[in-house]
C-alpha positions as CSV (number, residue, x, y, z in Angstrom):
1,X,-144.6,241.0,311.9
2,X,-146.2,244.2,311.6
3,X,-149.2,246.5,311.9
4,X,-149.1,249.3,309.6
5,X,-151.4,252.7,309.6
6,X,-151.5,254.8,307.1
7,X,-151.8,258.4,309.0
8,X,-153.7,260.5,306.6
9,X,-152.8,264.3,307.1
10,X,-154.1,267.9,305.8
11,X,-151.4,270.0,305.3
12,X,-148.8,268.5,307.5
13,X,-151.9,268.5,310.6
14,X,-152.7,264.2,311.2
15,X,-156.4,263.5,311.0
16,X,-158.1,262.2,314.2
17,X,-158.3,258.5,312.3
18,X,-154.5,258.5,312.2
19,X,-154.5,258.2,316.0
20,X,-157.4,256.7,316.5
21,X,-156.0,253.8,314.5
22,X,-152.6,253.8,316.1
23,X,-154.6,253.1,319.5
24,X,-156.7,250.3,317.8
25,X,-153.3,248.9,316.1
26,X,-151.4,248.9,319.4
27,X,-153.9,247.1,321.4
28,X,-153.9,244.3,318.7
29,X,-150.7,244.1,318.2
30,X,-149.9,243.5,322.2
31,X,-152.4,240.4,321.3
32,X,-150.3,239.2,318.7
33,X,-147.2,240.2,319.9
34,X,-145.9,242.7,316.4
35,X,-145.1,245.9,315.7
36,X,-147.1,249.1,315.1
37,X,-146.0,251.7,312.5
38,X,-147.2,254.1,310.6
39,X,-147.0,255.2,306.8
40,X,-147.2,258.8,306.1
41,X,-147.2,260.2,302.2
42,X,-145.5,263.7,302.1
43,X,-144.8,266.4,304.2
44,X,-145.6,265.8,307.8
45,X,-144.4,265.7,311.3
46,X,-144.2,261.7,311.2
47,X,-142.3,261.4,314.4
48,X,-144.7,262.3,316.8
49,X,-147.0,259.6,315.7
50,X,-144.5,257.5,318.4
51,X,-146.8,259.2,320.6
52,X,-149.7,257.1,319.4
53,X,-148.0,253.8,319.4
54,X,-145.6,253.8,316.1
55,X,-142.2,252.5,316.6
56,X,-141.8,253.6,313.3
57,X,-142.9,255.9,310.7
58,X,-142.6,255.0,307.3
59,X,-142.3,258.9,305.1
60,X,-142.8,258.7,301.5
61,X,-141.5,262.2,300.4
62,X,-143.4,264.0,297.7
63,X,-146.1,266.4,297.1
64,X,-149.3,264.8,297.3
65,X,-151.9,267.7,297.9
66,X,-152.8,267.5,294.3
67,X,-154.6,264.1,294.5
68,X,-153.6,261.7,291.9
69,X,-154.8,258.2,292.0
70,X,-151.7,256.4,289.9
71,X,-149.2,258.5,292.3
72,X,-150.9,257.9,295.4
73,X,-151.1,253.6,294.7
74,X,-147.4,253.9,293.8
75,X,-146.7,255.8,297.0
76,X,-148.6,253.4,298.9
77,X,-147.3,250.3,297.8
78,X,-143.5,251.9,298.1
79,X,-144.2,252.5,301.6
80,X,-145.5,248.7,301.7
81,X,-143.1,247.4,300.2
82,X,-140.6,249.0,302.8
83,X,-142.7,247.9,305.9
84,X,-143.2,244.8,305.3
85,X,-146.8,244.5,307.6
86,X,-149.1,241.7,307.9
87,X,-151.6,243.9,308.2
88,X,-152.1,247.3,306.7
89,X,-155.3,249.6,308.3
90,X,-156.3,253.1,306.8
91,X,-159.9,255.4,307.3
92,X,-162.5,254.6,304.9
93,X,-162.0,257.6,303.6
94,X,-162.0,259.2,299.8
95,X,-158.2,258.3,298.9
96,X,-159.3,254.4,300.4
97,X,-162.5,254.3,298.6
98,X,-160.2,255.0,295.4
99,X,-156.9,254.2,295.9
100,X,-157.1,250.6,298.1
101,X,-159.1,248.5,295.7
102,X,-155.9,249.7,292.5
103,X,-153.3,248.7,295.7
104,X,-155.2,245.6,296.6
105,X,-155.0,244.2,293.1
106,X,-151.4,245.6,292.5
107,X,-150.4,243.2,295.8
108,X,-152.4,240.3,295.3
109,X,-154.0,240.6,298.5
110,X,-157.6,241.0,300.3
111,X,-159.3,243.7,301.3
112,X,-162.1,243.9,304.0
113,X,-163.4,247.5,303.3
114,X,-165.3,249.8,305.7
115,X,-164.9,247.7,308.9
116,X,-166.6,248.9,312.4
117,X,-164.7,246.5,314.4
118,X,-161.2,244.8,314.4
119,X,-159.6,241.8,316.8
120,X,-157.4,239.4,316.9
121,X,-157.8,235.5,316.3
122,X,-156.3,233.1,315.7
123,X,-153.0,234.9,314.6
124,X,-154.7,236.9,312.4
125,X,-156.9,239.7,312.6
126,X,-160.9,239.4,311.6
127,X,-162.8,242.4,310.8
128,X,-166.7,243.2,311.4
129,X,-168.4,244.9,308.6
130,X,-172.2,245.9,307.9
131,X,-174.0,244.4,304.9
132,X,-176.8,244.9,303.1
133,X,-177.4,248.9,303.7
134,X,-176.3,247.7,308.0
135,X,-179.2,245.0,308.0
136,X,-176.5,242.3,308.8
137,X,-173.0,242.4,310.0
138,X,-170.2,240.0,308.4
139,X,-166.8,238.6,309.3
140,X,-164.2,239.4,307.2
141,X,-160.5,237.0,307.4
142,X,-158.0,237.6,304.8
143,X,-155.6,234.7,304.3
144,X,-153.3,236.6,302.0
145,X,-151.0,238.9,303.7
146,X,-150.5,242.0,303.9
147,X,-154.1,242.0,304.8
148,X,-155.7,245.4,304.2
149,X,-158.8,246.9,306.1
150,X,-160.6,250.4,305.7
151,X,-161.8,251.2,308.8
152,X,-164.8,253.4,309.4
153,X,-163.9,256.5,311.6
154,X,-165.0,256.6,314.9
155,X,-165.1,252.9,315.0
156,X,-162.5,253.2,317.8
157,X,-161.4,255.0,321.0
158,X,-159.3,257.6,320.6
159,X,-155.7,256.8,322.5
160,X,-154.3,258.9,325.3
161,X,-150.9,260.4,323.6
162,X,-147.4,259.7,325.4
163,X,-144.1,260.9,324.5
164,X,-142.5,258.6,322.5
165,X,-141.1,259.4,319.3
166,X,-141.0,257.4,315.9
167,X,-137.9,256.5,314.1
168,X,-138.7,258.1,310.9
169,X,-137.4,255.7,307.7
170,X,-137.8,257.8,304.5
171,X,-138.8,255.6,301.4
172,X,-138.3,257.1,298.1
173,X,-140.2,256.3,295.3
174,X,-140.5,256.8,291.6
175,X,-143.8,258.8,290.7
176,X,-145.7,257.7,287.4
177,X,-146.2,259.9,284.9
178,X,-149.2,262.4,286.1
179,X,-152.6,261.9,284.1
180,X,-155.1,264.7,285.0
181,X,-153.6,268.3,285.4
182,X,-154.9,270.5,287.8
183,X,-157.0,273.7,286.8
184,X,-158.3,275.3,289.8
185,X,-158.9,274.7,293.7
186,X,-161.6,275.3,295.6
187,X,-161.9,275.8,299.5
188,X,-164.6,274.6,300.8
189,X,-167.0,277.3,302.8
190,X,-167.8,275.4,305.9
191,X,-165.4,275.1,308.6
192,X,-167.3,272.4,310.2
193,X,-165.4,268.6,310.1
194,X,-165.6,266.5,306.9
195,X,-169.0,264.4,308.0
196,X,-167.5,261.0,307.1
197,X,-164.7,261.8,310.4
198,X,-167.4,264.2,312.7
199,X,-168.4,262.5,316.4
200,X,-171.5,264.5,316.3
201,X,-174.0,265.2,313.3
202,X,-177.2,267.0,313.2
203,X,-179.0,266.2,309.7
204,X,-181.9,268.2,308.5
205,X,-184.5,266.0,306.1
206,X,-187.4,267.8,303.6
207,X,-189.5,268.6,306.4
208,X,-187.2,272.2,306.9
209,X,-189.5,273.0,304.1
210,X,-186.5,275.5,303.1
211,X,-183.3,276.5,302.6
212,X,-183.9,279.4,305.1
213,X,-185.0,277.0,307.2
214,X,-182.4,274.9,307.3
215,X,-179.9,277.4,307.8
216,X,-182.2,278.9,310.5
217,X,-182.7,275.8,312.3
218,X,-180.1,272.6,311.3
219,X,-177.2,274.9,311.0
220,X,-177.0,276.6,314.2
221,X,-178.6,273.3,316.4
222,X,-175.4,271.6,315.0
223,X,-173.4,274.4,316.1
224,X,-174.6,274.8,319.7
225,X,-172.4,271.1,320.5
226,X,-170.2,271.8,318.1
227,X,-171.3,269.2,315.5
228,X,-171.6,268.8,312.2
229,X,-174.4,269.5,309.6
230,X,-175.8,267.0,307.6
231,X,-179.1,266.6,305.3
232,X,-181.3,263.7,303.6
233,X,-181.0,263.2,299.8
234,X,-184.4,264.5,300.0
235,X,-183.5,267.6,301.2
236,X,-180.6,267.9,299.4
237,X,-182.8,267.7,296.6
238,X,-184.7,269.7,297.2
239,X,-181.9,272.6,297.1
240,X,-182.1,273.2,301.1
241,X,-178.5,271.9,301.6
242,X,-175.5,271.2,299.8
243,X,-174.7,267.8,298.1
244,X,-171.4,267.9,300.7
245,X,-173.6,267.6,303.1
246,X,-175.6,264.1,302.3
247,X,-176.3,261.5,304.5
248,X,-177.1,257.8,303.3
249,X,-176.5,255.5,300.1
250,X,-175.9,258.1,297.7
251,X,-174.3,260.5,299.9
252,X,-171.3,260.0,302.9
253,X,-171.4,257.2,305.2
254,X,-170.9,258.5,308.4
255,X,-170.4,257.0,312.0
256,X,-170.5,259.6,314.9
257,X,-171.0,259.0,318.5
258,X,-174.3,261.3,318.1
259,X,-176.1,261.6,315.3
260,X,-179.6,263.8,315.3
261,X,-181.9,263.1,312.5
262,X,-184.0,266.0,312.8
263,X,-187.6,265.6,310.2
264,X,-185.7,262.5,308.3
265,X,-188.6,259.8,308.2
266,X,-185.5,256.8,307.6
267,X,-185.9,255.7,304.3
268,X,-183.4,252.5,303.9
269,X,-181.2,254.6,301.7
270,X,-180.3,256.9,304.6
271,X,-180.1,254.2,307.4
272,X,-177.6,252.9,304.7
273,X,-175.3,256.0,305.5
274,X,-175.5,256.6,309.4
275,X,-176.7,253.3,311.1
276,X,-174.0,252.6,312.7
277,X,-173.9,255.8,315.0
278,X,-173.6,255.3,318.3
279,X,-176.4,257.2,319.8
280,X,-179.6,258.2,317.3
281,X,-181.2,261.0,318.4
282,X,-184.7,261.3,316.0
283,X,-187.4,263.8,315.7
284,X,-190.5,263.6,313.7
285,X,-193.8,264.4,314.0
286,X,-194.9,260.7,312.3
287,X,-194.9,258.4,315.2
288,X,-194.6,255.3,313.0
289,X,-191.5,256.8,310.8
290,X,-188.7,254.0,310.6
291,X,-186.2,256.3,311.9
292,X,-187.7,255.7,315.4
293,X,-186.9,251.9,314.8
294,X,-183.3,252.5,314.8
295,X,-183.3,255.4,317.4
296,X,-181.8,255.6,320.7
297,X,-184.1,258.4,322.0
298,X,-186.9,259.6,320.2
299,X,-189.2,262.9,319.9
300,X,-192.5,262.9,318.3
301,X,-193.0,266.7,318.1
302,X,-193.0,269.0,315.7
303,X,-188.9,270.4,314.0
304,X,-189.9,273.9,314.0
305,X,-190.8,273.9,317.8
306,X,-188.1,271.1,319.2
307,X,-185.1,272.0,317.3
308,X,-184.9,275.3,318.9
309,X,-185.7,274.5,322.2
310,X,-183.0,271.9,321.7
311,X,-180.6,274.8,320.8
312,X,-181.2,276.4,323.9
313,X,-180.9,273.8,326.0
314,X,-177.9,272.6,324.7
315,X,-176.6,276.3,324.4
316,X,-177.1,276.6,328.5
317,X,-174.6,273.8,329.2
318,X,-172.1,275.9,328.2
């Protein structure tokens, strides 16, 4: 019996999910008395993810920075198939969102997607997922194994790192032929974390009235604690932000431990996308906005005049 995590990487440098799940996989596997190991698709220092937990790590070799959903399933079930796991965990990130359901249907298994939570029972392990835009939470047990779950980031504690290694097992695998050629790659501008893996957000809604605005005002409150920005669909509408930067249904979902919705009145769309943050920080002048329903702390006050104060306030704890 095993646990497997896929440890998704950029550029040979782990993502924060990768250990985050390792510490999550651990825990239940000292309840069910497995294994923990880790799969890791190219070029990466797979080792070190003993530190985390992995007894092994599972290395499919190849160049994967050009994403390509047929290569990427193969890969993954190669590394499966080597492993052997009960249970396989990744982040619900872009390559799950695409690549899982195409693995999922290739295995014959189940699939309990975007999960917040994760224990053992029974044997097996049960998943905890919001329903219904987060209006309802369901349990989710897969009877066919391996049984895969995509696991929203920051669900989990992030693990203290010790110094184990991994025995690394190379699988080798044979890639299908490549459908989409690559033209051109961009880089994106920000530097800021991907939203769908930040611990802290600061979203800006229609109310900045302006792009200027929102650079004036979201952008640098985000920065003073080192969070990420983030916008309504209204106000990415609107042309104030990027689309990269949406919050909600149509957008990213996201799960920080903070999350400050600054002039975002909480249409359902946008609860869809953040409600399960950890602390909701809201500010609106409109004391009767949904947002404040769903908020930890609240401000009735006006953006233009709180935001900044905010930023120096936060900017003196330095």
């Amino acid at each position: 019996m095993t646990i497997l995590v896929l440890a998704e990487h950029e550029n040979g440098v782990f993502k924060k999910t990768a250990s985050e799940l390792l510490g999550k996989a651990s825990e239940l596997a000292a309840s069910l008395g497995t294994d923990v190991a880790a799969l890791v698709l190219g070029d990466a220092p797979a080792a070190d993810l003993g530190a985390f937990g992995a007894k092994k790590a599972y290395q499919v070799s190849g160049d994967f920075s050009s994403y390509q959903t047929d290569v990427v399933v193969a890969a993954l079930a190669a590394g499966v198939a080597a492993a052997g796991p009960t249970a396989f965990l990744t982040s619900a990130s872009y390559l799950a969102k695409d690549a899982l359901p195409r693995l999922v249907a290739k295995l014959g298994t189940g699939f309990g997607s975007e999960v917040t939570s994760l224990r053992a029972e029974g044997g097996a392990l049960v998943g905890r997922r919001p329903v219904f835009s987060g209006k309802a939470l369901c349990d989710v047990k897969i009877s066919k194994s391996p049984a895969i779950f995509s696991v929203r980031a920051n669900s989990f504690s992030q693990p203290n790192p010790g110094g184990a290694k991994a025995e690394v097992v190379a699988v080798a695998f044979t890639a299908p032929t490549e459908r989409l050629t690559l033209v051109e790659r961009k880089k994106p501008e920000t530097t800021a974390v991907d939203l769908s893996e930040a611990s802290r957000i600061v979203s800006g809604g229609r109310s900045v009235k302006s792009k200027e605005n929102y650079d004036a005002i979201i952008v640098p409150l985000a920065k003073s604690i080192g969070a990420t920005p983030g916008a309504s669909r209204a106000c990415v509408d609107a042309g104030y932000a990027p689309h990269e930067f949406q919050v909600g249904q149509t957008g990213k979902t996201v799960n920080p431990n903070l999350y400050i919705a600054v002039g975002i009145s909480g249409a359902i769309q946008h609860l869809a996308g953040m409600r399960t943050s950890k602390v909701i920080v809201a500010i609106n002048t409109d004391p009767g906005a949904p947002i404040f329903e769903h908020a930890t702390y609240g401000l009735v006050a006006d953006l233009f005049a709180a935001a900044p104060e905010l930023q120096k306030r936060f900017e003196k704890l330095d």
